[in-house]
C-alpha positions in Angstrom: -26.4 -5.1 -56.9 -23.0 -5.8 -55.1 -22.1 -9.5 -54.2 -20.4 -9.7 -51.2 -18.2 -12.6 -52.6 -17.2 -10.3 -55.2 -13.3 -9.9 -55.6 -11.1 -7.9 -57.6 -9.2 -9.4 -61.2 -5.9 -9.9 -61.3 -5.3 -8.8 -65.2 -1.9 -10.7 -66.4 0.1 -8.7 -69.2 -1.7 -10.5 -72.3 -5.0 -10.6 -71.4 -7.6 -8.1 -71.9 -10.6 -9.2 -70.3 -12.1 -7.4 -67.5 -14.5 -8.7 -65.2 -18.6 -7.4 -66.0 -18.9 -4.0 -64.1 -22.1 -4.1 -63.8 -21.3 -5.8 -60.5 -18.8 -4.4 -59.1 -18.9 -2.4 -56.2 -20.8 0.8 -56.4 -17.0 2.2 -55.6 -16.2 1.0 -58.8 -12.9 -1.3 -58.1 -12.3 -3.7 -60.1 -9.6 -4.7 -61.4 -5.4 -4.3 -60.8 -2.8 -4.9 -63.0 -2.1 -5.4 -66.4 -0.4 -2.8 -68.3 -1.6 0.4 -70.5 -1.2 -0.6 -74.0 -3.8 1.0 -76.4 -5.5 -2.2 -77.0 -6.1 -2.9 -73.2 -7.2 0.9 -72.5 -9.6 0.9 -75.5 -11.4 -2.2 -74.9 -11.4 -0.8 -71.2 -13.3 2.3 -72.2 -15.9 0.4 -74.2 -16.4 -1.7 -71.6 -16.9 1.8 -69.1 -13.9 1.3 -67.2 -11.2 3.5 -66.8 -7.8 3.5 -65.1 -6.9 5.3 -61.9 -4.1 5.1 -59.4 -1.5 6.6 -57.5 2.4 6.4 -58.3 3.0 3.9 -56.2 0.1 1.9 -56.8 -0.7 -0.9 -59.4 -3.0 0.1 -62.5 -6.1 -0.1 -60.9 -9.2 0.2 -63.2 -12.5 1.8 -62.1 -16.3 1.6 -63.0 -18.1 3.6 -60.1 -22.0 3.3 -59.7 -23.5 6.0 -60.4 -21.3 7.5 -63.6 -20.9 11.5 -63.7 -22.6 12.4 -67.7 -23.0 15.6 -69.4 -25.2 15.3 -72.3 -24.2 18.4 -74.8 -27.0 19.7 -75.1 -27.3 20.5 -71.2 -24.2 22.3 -70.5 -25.2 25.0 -68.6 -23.9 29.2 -68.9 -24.7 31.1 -66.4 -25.0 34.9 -66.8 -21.4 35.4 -65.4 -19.9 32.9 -67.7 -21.8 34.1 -70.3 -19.8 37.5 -70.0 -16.3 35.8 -70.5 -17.4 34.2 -73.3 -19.1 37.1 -74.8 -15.8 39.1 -73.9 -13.1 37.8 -76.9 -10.3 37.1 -74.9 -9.8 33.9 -75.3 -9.5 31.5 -78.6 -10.1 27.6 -78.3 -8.1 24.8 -80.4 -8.2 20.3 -80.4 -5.6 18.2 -81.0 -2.4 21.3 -81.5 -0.8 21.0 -78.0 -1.7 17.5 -76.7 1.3 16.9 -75.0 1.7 20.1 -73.4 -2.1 19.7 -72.4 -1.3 16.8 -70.2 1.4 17.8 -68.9 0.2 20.9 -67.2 -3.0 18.4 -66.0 -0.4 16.4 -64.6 1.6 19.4 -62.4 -1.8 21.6 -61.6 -2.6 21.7 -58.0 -5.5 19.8 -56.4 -7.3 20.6 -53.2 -7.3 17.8 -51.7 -4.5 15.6 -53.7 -0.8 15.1 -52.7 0.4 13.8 -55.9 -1.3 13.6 -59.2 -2.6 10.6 -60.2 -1.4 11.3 -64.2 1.5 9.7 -63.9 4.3 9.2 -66.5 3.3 5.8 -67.5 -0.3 7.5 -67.6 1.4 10.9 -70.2 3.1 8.2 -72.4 0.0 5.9 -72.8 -2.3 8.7 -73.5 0.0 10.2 -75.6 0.2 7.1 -78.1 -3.6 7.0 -78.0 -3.1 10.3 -79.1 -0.7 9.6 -81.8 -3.4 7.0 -82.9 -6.0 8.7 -83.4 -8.2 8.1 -80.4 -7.2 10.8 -78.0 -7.6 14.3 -78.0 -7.2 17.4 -76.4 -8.8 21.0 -76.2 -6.5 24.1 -75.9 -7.5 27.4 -74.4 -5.6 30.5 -75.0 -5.4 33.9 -73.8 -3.2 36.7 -75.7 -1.5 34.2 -77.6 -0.5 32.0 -74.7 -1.9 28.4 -73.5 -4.1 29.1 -70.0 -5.9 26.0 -69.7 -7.2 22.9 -71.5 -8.6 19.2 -71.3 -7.7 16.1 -72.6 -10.0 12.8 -72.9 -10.7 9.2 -75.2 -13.2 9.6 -78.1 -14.7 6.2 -79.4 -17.7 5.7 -81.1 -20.2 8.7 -80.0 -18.9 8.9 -76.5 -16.0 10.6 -75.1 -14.5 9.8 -72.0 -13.1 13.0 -70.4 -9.9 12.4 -68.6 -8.6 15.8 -66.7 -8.5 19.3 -67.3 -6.4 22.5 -66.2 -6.8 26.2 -65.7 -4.1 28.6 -65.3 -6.3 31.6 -65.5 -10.0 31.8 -64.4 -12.5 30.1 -66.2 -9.8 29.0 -68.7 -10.7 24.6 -68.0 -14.6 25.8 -68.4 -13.9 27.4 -71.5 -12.9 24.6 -73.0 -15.2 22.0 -71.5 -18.0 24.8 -73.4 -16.0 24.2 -76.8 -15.7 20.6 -76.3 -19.7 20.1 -75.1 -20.6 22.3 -78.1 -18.3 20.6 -81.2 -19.2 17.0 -80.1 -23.1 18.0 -80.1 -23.0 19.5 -83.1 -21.5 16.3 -84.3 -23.6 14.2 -82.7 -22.3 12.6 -79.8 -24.3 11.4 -77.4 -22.5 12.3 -74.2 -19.3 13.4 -72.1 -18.5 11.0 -69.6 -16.8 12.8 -66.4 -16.8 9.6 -64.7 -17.2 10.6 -61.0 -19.5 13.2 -59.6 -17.9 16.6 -58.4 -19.6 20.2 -57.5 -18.0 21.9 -60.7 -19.3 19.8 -62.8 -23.3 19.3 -61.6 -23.1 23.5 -61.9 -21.9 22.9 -65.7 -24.9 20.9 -66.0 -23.6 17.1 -65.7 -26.0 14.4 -64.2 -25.7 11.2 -62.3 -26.8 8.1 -64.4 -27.2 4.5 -62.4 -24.3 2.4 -63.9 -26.3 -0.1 -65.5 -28.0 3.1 -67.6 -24.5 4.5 -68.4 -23.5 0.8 -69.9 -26.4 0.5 -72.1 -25.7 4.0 -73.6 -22.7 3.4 -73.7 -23.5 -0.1 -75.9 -25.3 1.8 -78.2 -22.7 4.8 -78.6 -19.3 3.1 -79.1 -21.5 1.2 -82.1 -22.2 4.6 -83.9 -19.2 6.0 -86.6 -16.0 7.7 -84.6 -14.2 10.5 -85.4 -11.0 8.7 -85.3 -7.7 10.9 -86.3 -6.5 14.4 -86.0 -9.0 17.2 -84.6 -6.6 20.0 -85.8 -9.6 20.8 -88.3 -12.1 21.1 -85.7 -13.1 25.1 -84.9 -15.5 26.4 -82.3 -16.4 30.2 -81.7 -19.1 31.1 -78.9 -22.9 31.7 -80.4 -25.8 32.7 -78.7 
């Protein structure tokens, strides 16, 4: 429950403690500050928080009540979808074009959103975590050609989606399929999309209290991760 004398952390550069989000705000704020080295950002995600801000902005980090999951074995295709994927046109890889993958997240247009939030401090974090081992992207193409994609943190048996882009129809949804259907088959226990939007409920996502999320999440980031390259992974739509 929110405690009206609660107040947000000041994180210095060296330290890597983050208040307990299980009460924070139901907004999810925080914390400020700090910086975005891989240690601080993975000890952020197994803790369920996540960092979110604007250019000019300090690193704020987030933990909103309730947390946006999609359990893989929910995603939902609906007959129209069901056609594209039926239809060929498009082939799915991980972890072959991360950075051009967050790039195009970081330059796609969003109703609603002046600037994006995936700033350059933001591409050149991710991209070491990348480098690392720890995060990974999904590629979508379409006659040889990338046309949409999603990029996100894997630790333990949960991964923590970040963004995605399309720049063709259906391309993002594609690979949010591809992605919902490799981790299942591999045991993960959910997709965390953090906050709640329309798209995403349609795909089948669902609104877990925060204090549920964290205890899942306990038990997931203790189970064996799939740390490294994904280049090896391979998906191909079944019935």
């Amino acid at each position: 429950m929110y405690d009206d004398n609660y107040h947000l952390t000041h994180l210095t550069k060296y330290s890597t403690i983050f208040p307990n989000p299980r009460y924070a705000p139901d907004e999810g704020l925080l914390a400020y500050g700090g910086d975005l080295s891989s240690a601080r950002l993975l000890f952020a995600y197994q803790s369920g928080i996540f960092p979110w801000y604007s250019k000019d902005d300090p690193i704020l980090w987030w933990s909103p009540n309730p947390r946006l999951l999609l359990y893989p074995d929910n995603f939902k295709v609906r007959k129209s979808f069901r056609r594209v994927l039926r239809s060929g046109k498009f082939t799915v890889t991980f972890d072959q074009h991360f950075s051009e993958v967050i790039h195009h997240c970081s330059t796609v247009y969003r109703e609603g959103q002046e600037a994006s939030w995936i700033v350059p401090d933001i591409i050149k974090a991710y991209t070491k975590l990348h480098e690392e081992g720890y995060a990974h992207s999904v590629e979508v193409h379409k006659e040889g050609k990338l046309v949409g994609g999603l990029y996100g943190v894997a630790y333990g048996k949960a991964f923590f989606g970040e963004s995605k882009f399309s720049l063709v129809s259906d391309a993002s949804k594609i690979a949010f399929k591809a992605l919902s259907d490799v981790l299942g088959s591999r045991g993960y226990d959910f997709i965390d999309c953090q906050m709640k939007t329309d798209h995403m409920i349609r795909l089948g996502a669902q609104e877990i209290e925060r204090n549920v999320f964290l205890d899942a999440l306990a038990l997931a980031i203790a189970k064996p991760s799939d740390f490294g390259s994904w280049k090896e992974f391979h998906w191909e739509y079944k019935e």
